[in-house]
N, C-alpha and C positions, 0 to 999 in steps of 0.2 A: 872351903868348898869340898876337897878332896876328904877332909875328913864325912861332911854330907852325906857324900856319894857311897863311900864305908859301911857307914852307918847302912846307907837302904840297901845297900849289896848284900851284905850280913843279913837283914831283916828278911829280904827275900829268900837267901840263901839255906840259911839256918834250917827252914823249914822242908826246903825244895829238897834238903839233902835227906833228910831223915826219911821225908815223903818215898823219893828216888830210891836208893836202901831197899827199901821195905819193900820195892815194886817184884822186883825178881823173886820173891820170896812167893808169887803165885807156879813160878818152874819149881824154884828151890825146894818148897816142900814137896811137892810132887817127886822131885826127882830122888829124895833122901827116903820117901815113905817105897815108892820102887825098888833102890837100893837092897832094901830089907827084904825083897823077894826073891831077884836074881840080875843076872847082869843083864839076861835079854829082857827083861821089863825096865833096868837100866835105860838102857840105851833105846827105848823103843820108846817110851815116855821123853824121854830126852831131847829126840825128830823131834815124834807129837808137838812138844813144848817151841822146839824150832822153828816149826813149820807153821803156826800160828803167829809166832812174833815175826815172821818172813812174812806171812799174809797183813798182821796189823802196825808194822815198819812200814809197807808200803801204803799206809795211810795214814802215817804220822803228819801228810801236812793239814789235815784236819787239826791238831793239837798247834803245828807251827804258824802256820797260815792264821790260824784266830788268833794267836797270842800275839803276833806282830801287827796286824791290822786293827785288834783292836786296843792294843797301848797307844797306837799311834792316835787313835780317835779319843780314846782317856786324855792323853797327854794336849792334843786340840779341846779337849773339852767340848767334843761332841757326841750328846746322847744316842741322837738317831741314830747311825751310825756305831754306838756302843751295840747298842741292842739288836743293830740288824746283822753286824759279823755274830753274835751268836744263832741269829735265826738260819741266817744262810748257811752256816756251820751244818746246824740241826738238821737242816731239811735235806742237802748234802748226802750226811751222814748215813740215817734212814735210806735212800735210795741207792747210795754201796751196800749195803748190811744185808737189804734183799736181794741183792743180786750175788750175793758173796752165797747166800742161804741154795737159789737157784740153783747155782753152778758148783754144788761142791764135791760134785763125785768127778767134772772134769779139772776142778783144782787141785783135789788129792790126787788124779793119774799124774797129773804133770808134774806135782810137787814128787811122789814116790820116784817118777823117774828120774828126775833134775837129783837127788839125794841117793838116788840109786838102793834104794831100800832092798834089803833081802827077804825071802819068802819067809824066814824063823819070822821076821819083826815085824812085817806085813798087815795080818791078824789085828795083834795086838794095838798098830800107830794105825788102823781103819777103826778101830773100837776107840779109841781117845776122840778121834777129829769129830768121829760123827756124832757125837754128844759135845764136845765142848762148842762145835760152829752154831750151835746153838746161842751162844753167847752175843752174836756179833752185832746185833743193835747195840747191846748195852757198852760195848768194848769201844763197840766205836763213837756212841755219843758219848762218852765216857772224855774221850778224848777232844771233844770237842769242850765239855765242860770245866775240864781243865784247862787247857789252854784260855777261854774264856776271862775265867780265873786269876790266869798270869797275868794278861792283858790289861787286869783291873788293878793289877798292882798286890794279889790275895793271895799270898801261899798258904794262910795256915787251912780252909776249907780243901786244899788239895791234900796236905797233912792228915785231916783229920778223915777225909772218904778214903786215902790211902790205906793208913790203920783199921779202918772197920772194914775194908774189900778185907785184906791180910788178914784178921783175926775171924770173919767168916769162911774163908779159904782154909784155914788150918783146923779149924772147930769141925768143919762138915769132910773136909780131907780127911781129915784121920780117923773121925766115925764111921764114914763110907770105905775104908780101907780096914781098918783093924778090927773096926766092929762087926761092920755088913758083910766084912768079904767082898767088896767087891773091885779090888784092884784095878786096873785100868779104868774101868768106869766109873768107881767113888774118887778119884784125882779129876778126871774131867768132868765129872757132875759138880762139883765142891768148887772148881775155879768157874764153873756156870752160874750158880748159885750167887757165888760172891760179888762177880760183876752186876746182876742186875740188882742186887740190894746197894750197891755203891749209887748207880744211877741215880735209883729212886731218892736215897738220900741226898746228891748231888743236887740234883732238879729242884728239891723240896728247898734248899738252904740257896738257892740261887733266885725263887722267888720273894723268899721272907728277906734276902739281907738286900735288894736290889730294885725294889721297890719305886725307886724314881726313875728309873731305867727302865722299866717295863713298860710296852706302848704296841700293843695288840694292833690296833688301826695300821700299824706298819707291815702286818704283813700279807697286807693287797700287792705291796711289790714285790714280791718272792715271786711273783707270776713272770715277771719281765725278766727276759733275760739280757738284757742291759744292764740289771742290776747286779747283775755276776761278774761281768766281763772283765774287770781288778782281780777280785776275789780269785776268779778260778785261772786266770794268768799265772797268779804269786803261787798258788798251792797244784797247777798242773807244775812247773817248775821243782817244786820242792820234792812232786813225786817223783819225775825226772831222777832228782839227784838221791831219794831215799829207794828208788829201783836200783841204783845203781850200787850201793849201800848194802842193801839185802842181797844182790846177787853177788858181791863180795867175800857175804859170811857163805849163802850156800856154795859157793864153790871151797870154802873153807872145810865145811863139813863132806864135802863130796869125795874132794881130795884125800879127807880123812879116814871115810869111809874103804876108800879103794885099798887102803894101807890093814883093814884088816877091823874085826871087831873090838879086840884090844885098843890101839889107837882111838879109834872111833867112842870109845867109850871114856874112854880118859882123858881126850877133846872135849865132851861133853860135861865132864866136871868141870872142866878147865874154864870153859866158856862161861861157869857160873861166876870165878874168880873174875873174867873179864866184864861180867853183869855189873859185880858186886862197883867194880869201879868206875865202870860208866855213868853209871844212875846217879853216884856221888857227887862225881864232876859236874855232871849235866845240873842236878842244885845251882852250880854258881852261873852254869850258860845257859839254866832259863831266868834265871837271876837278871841276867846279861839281856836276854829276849826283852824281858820287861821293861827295867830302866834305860834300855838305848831306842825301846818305840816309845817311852813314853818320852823323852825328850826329843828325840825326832819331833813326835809330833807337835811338842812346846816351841818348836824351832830352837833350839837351843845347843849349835855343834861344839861349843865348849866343853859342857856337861856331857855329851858324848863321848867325845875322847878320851875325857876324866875315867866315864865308865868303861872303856875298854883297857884303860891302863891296871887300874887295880880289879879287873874280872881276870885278866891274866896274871897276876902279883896274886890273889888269891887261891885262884884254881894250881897256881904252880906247888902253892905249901899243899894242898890236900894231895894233888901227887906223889909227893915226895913220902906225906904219911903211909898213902895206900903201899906203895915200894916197899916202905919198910917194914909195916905189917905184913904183906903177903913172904918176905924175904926171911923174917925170923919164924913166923907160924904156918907155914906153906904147907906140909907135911900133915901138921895136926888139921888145918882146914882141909885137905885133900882127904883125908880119914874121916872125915861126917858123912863123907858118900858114900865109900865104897872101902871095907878092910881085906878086899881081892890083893895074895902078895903080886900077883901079875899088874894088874891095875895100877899097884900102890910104886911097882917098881920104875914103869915107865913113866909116872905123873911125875917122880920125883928126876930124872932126868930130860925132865921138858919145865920144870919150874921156875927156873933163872931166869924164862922169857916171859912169865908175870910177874917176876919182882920189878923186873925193866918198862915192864909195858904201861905202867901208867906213866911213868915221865916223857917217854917218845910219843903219845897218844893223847893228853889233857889239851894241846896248844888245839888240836881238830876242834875238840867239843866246842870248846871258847871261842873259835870262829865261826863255829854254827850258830852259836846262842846271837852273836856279832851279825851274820847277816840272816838270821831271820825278822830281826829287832829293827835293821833296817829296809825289812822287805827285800832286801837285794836278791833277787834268788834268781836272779839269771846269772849271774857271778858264781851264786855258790852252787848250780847247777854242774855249770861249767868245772869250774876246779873238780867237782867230782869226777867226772868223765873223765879228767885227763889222769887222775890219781888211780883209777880204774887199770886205766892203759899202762899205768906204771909199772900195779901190782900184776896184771897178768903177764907182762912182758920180765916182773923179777922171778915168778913161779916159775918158769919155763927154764929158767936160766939155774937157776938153782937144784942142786943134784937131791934127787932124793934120799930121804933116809929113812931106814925102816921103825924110827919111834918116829916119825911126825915132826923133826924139827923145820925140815924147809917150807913147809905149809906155816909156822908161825914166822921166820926168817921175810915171807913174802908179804904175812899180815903188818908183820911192825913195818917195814918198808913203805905201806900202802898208808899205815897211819901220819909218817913224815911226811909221803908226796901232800894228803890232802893239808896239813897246816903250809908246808911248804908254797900250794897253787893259790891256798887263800890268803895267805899274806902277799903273794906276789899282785893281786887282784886291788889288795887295799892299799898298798904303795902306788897301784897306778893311779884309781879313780879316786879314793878315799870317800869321804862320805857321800859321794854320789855316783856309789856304784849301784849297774843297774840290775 
């Protein structure tokens, strides 16, 4: 059996990572094609790029929320229910997206002040947002049709909209920047762009391959709000804990900030390092999302456990890869951003803490993938909040320095509280945690 479970971990896996990878690579290019003009286009693209993953983090349980509810319905072998987590998802989604569109000049005040933007970068991160929030249906249904996806047990259609978002993000980026001239705004026209052509492709390949699952007459009950009441429990929870998530990194960036533009800029390459390994991880924990709701919902707590032992025996070897790679080619990847000697001098003595940082950091993802697969998210709510309290009670504690080391000294700490609160959670309840 254990070989089984292998087998469909890798299957899922294989793709989720490649997928994952390639996601970052909507900042990534952005951030390289800036590079090439100055460091205040740097670093100002860089927010920008932050300040939107801060805004569509906080609605990551559209992606988690579907993928757990609906494996578990996969996994029971119920249609209705297949198809209604993606309706409820959809219609959800839609009704953030326009109120995201509403409210964006008092998102941007709050967000500039919580990041403490300065006047030079100002300009420029109002010229990015207010063309890319344009995006925000497609971003976020996006998300929802992903996760859908998972839920069905389907990585490689997530694969394969991943690759065409990226290869029309890069085609239309670097025409609207090198061709058009038009810097800040051929970057966030070009990730505009690329998101609603994922969608539409998303949409198109979700009606052709799914076909017995489709059942229009069900969505007379999207009216009742009864028919929410699970739904928007499990994914008010997971926003809970992805608020608490995002406001972890911006005070990451905040703190960074206060330290000066250098720092700040060299944070923001950094955190593409941190992208690069998250996304990877996250393959085997949405891996984990999929095959622990689908046996959930098969009843089946053997196969469970099976699946949490080698999601962790797997996700520990790509750790250990990402370490090594970042530990031997640190320098040379830090050099695609930016060949600033300033830049290049401080990145290279804050390094050590991304060659470390995926091995203290993997065990979290793996327990995310763990309790959203089991819907548990008042659990993994919880662990986050406490993990919260940790990292701001170790920042305070911790003396500053003027490269920025104690600002990552506070992150890797916050990455150990949260595997630390959510293994203490699965020791108590175990699979019925709630």
């Amino acid at each position: 059996m254990k070989k089984q479970i292998n087998k469909e971990i890798i299957k899922l896996s294989i793709p989720n990572i490649l997928s994952n990878i390639s996601v970052p690579l909507l900042s990534t290019v952005d951030t390289i094609l800036m590079g090439g003009l100055s460091s205040i286009h740097l670093a100002a693209v860089g927010l920008g790029s932050f300040l939107f993953n801060v805004i569509y983090w906080n609605f990551g349980f559209l992606r988690m929320g579907t993928t757990g509810m609906t494996a578990q319905s996969y996994g029971a072998n119920d249609k209705e229910e297949v198809w209604l987590s993606l309706l409820r998802a959809g219609v959800l989604s839609l009704i953030l997206a326009i109120l995201l569109m509403l409210l964006q000049t008092p998102i941007y005040e709050l967000a500039k002040s919580a990041l403490v933007v300065s006047a030079e970068n100002d300009p420029l991160i109002l010229e990015y947002f207010k063309i890319r929030i344009w995006a925000a249906p497609a971003a976020l249904m996006l998300m929802v049709v992903m996760g859908w996806l998972f839920g069905m047990q389907n990585a490689i259609y997530p694969l394969i909209l991943t690759i065409v978002i990226n290869i029309v993000n890069i085609v239309t980026s670097y025409y609207l920047v090198k061709i058009a001239e038009m810097d800040v705004q051929g970057v966030a026209l070009g990730t505009v762009i690329a998101q609603y052509t994922g969608l539409i492709i998303g949409l198109v390949l979700v009606l052709k391959k799914y076909k017995p699952y489709i059942n229009w007459s069900l969505a007379n009950r999207l009216s009742s709000l009864s028919e929410y009441s699970r739904f928007l429990k499990v994914n008010f929870d997971i926003f809970l804990r992805t608020l608490c998530l995002t406001f972890s990194f911006g005070f990451f960036y905040r703190q960074s900030s206060k330290l000066g533009d250098v720092v700040l800029a060299v944070n923001v390459v950094l955190m593409q390092f941190v992208n690069w390994m998250s996304y990877g991880i996250d393959g085997f924990a949405y891996a984990t999302e999929s095959l622990v709701g689908k046996y959930k919902g098969a009843e089946k707590p053997k196969e469970v456990k099976m699946v949490i032992g080698q999601s962790f025996l797997w996700g520990g070897l790509v750790s250990l890869l990402y370490a090594a790679v970042y530990y031997i080619f640190g320098i040379e990847l830090f050099g695609l951003f930016s060949d600033d000697p300033l830049l290049l001098s401080v990145g290279k003595e804050l390094l050590y803490f991304i060659a470390i940082f995926p091995i203290i950091a993997f065990a979290s993802y793996i327990w995310d993938g763990i309790f959203v697969g089991l819907t548990s998210t008042t659990s993994m709510r919880n662990a986050m909040i406490l993990s919260l309290f940790v990292y701001l009670i170790s920042f305070y504690l911790i003396p500053e320095t003027a490269n920025g080391s104690n600002v990552w000294i506070a992150l890797s700490i916050f990455m150990v509280a949260r595997a630390v609160f959510q293994w203490g959670y699965y020791m108590k309840d175990g699979l019925e945690m709630k």
